[in-house]
C-alpha positions in Angstrom: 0.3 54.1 -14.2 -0.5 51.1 -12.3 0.5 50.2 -8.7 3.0 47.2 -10.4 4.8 49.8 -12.3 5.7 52.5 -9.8 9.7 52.1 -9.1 9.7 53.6 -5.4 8.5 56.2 -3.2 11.9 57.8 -3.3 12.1 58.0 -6.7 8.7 59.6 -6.9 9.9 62.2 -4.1 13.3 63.0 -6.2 11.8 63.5 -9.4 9.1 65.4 -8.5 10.2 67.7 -4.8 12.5 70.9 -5.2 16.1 70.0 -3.0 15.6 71.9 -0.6 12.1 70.1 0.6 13.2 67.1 -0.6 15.6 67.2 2.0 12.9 67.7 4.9 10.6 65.2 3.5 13.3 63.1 3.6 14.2 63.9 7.1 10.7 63.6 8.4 10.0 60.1 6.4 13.3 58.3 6.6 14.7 59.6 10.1 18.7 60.9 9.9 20.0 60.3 6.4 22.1 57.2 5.8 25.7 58.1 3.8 26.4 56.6 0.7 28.8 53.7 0.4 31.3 54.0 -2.2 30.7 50.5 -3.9 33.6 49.0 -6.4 33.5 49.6 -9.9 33.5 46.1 -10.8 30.4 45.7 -8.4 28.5 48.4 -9.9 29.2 47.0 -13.7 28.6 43.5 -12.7 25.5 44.5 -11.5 24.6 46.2 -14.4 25.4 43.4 -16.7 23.1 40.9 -14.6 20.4 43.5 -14.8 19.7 43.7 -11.0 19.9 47.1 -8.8 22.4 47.5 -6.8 22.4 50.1 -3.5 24.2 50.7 -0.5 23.8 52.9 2.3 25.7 53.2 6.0 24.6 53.9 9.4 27.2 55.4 11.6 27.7 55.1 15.8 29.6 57.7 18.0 33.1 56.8 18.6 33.5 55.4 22.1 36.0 55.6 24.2 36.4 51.8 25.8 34.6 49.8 23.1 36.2 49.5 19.4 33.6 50.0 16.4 31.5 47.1 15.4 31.1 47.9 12.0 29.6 44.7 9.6 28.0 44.5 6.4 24.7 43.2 5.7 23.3 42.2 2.1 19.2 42.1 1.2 18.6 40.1 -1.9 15.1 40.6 -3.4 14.0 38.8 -6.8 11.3 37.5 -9.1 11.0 34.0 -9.9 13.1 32.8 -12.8 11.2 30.4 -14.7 7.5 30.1 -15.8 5.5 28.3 -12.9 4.5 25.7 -14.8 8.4 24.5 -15.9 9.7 21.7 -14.4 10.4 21.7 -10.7 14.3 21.4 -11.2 14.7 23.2 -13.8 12.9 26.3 -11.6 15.3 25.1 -8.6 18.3 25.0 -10.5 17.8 28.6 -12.2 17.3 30.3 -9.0 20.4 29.3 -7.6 22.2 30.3 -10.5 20.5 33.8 -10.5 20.9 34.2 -6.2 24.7 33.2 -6.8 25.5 35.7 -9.3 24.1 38.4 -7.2 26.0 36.9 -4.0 28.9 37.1 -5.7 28.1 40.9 -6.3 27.7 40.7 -2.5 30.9 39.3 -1.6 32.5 42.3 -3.9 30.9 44.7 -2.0 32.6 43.1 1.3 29.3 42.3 2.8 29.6 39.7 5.8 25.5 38.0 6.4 23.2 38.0 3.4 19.5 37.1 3.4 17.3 35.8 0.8 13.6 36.2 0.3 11.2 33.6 2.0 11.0 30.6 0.4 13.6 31.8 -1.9 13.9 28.5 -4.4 10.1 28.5 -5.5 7.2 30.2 -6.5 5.1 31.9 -3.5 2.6 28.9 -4.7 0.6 28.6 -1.3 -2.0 31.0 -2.3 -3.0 27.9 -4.6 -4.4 25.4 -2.3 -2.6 22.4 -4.3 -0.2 19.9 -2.8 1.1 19.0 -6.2 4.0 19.9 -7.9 4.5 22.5 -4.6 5.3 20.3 -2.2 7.8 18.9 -4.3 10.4 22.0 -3.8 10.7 21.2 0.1 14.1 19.9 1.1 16.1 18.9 4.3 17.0 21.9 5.8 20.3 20.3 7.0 20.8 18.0 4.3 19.3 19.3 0.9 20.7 20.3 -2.4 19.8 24.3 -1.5 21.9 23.9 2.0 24.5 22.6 -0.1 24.7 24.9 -2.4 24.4 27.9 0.4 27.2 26.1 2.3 29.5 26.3 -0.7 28.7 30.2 -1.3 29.1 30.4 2.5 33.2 29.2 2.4 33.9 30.8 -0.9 32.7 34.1 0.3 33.3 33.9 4.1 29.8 34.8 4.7 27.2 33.6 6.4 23.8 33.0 4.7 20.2 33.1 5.7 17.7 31.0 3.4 14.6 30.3 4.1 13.3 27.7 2.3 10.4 25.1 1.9 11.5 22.3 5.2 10.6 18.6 4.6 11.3 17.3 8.2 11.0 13.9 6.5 11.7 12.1 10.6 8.5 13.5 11.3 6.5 13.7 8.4 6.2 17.3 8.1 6.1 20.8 6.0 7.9 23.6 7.8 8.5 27.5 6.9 12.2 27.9 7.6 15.2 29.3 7.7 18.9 27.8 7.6 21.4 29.9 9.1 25.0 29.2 7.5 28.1 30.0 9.4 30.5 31.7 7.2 32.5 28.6 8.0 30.3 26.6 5.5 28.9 24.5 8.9 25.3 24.9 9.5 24.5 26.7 12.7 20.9 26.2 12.8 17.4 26.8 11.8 14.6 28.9 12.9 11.0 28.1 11.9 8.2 30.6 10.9 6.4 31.5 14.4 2.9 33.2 12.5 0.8 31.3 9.8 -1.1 34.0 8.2 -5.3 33.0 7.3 -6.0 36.1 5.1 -7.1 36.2 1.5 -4.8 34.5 -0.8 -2.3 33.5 1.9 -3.6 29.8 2.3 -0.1 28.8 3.8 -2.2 27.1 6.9 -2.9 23.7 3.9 0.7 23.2 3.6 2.8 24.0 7.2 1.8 25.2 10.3 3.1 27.8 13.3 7.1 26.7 14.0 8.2 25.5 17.1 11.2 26.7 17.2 10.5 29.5 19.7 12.8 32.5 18.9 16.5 31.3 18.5 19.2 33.7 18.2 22.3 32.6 16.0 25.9 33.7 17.1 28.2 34.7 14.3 31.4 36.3 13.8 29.6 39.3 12.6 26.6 40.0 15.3 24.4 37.9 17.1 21.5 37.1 14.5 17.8 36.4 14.6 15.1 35.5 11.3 11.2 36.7 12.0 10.0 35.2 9.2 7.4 37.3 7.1 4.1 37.5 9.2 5.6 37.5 12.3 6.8 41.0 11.5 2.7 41.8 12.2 3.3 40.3 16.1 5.2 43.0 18.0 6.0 40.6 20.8 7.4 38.2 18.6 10.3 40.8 17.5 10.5 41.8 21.6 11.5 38.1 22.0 14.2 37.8 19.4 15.5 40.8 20.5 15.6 39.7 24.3 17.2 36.7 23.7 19.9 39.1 22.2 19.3 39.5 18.8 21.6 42.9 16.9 19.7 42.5 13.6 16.8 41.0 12.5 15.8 39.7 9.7 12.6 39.7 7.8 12.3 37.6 4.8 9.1 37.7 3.4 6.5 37.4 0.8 4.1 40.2 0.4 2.1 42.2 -2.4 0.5 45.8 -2.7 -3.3 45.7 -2.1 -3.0 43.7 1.0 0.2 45.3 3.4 2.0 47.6 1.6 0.9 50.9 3.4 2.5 48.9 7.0 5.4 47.5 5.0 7.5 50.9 5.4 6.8 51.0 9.5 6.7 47.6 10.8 10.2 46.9 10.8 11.2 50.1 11.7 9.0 50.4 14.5 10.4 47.0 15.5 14.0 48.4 15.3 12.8 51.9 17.7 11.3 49.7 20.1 13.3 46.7 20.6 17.2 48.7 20.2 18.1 46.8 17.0 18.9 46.9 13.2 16.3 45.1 11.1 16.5 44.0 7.8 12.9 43.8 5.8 13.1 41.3 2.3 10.3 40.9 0.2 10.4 39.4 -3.4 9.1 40.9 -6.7 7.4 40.5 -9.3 3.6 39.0 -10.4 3.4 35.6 -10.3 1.1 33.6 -12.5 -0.4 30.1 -11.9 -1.6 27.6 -14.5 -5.0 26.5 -12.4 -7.5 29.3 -10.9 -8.0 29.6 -7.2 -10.1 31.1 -5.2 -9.8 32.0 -1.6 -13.2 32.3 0.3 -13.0 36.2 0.7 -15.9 36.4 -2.0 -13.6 37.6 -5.2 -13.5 35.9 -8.4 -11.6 33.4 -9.4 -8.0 34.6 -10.2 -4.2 33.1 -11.8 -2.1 35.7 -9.5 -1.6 36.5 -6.3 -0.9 39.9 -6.8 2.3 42.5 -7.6 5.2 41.5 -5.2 6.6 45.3 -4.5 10.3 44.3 -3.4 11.1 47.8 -1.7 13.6 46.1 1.2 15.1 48.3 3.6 17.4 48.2 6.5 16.2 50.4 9.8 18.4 51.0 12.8 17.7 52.0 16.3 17.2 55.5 16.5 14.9 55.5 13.8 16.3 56.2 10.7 16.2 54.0 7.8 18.1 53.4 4.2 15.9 53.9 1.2 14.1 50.8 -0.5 15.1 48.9 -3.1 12.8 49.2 -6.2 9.2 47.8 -6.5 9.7 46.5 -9.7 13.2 45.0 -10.5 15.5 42.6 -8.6 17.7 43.9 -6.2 20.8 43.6 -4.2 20.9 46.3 -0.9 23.9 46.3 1.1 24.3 48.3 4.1 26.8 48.5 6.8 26.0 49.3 10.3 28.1 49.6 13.6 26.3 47.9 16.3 28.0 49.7 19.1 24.3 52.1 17.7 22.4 48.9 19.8 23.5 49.9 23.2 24.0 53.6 22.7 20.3 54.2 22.0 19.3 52.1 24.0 21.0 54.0 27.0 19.5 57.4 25.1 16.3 55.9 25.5 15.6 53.2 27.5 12.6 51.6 26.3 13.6 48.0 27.9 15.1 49.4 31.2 11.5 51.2 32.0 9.4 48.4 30.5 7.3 47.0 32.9 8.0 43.5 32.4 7.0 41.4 35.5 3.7 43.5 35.7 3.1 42.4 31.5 3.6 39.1 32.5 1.6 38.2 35.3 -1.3 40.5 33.0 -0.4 38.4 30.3 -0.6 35.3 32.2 -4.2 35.9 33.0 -5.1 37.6 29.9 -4.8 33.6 28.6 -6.9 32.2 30.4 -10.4 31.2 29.7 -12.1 32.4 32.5 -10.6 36.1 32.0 -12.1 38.7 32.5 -10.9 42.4 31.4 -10.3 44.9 33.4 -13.0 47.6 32.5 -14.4 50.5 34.9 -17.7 50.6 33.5 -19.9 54.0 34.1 
């Protein structure tokens, strides 16, 4: 069997463990275990008929005594591309959004409140490719293009608000950008965040078409939690979730763009580390699927030259704060997870643990603040 044909790790584990260790591998992989959510009918057979999977899981806080429960609903939506990417550029464009609204609308059954795409969710992950044309071609105002538009529309229908990260033209100053749109469930847009890490390793050539963001890391205030995007490869940067997360950030979301020989062994811990260290729910996306280009490319790291970037292994999951996680979505099909999470968990782990009251702050900064410096010099005890 080959790696693009594996469905999940849990599936593997189910089929193969008797209960009763399943149950303690489980325990020992995956942290507490997340409760089912009873899903409607008419979600579950929609989801069918669209051919897309369709799972939901909950975490669950300790009842409080002065503080109501804080319960929302969040919805990760993994996919593969639609059309061939050699079809015409609307044509592509246009047949995403019809296959992302379909599954939102499975969404809005399931009563889920902030749904997150996949990076650069209207397009082929193309920057592998080197080429400025057609690719370029799919970025759009993030305030004022036809995918905003459209995400505003789902937005008010659905009261929910959406995350999309898309392709930015900043067209004022001449520029690519990695972004995402934040969309109030009001249908307003409440903002944009940009993508803080631009990766330089093997087929990730994203560095020719947009560079590092400069939008510093924003946190979005909805009616559901305050929000935060840490677009794909700054889920590799520990500091850059700490910053997200100290600017208040509940959940955090990871849209991203990854594939199996490269980062799939770190793909199950780096968001759930994130969520351990920094008191938090996160949200990991990644798309699915092999995608295949018309023109070879070649990269520099000494391979031959190749049409594909490689299998895009989906698996999204959803990790709270005291370390337990929901099981991933498949590697192999397109996917819809929706989990629901009380963020009173935030604060009353955070008071278990403590990680940020005993972090030593002032004494990382000032260490930092040298550390960046050109003169510096390490602080070694040598023998």
């Amino acid at each position: 069997m080959s790696s693009c044909e594996f469905e999940s790790l849990e599936k593997c584990l189910e089929t193969h463990l008797p209960e009763a260790e399943l149950s303690e591998v489980k325990r020992i992989l995956f942290g507490k275990e997340t409760k089912k959510l009873d899903l409607p009918a008419a979600a579950v057979s929609a989801a069918s008929e669209r051919d897309f999977e369709l799972q939901g899981f909950g975490f669950e806080a300790s009842p409080e005594q002065l503080r109501p429960a804080r319960r929302t609903r969040v919805g990760l939506i993994q996919n593969q591309i639609v059309l061939p990417t050699d079809a015409p550029i609307l044509d592509q464009i246009t047949a995403m959004h019809s296959r992302v609204g379909e599954m939102v609308e499975v969404a809005a059954m399931c009563g889920v409140n902030i749904v997150c795409f996949q990076e650069t969710w209207t397009m082929p992950f193309a920057f592998c490719t080197r080429e400025k044309e057609p690719w370029t071609e799919f970025a759009e105002s993030a305030e004022e293009g036809n995918t905003t538009r459209f995400c505003q529309e789902l937005a008010k229908k659905y009261n929910m608000v959406i995350i999309s990260p898309i392709l930015e033209r900043d067209a004022r100053h001449s520029t690519l950008w990695n972004t995402a749109v934040v969309i109030s469930n009001t249908g307003s847009v409440l903002g944009k965040t940009r993508k803080n890490h631009i990766p330089r390793i093997g087929d990730f050539n994203e560095s020719t078409y947009y560079m590092e963001g400069d939008s510093g890391h924003t946190v979005f205030q909805t009616q559901f939690g305050n929000i935060a995007v840490n677009i794909c490869y700054g889920r590799h940067h520990p500091l850059n979730w700490f910053m997200f997360s100290m600017n208040g950030a509940e959940i955090i979301f990871n849209p991203s763009a990854t594939v199996g020989a490269l980062s799939e062994p770190m793909w199950s811990i780096e968001a759930r580390n994130a969520a351990i260290a920094n008191h938090c729910f996160t949200c990991a996306i990644n798309r699915v699927g092999t995608e295949t280009f018309k023109s070879e490319f070649t990269s520099g790291d000494g391979k031959k030259a190749h049409h594909d970037f490689g299998h895009f292994y989906g698996s999204s999951y959803v990790s709270a704060p005291d370390g337990s996680r929901s099981p991933g979505l498949s590697r192999t099909r397109d996917g819809l997870l929706v989990v629901e999470m009380d963020l009173n968990l935030n604060r009353q782990i955070s008071d278990k643990w403590s990680f940020k009251m005993t972090g030593r702050y002032p004494e990382y900064a000032e260490e930092l603040t040298e550390a960046v410096k050109h003169d510096f010099k390490p602080k070694v005890v040598k023998e």
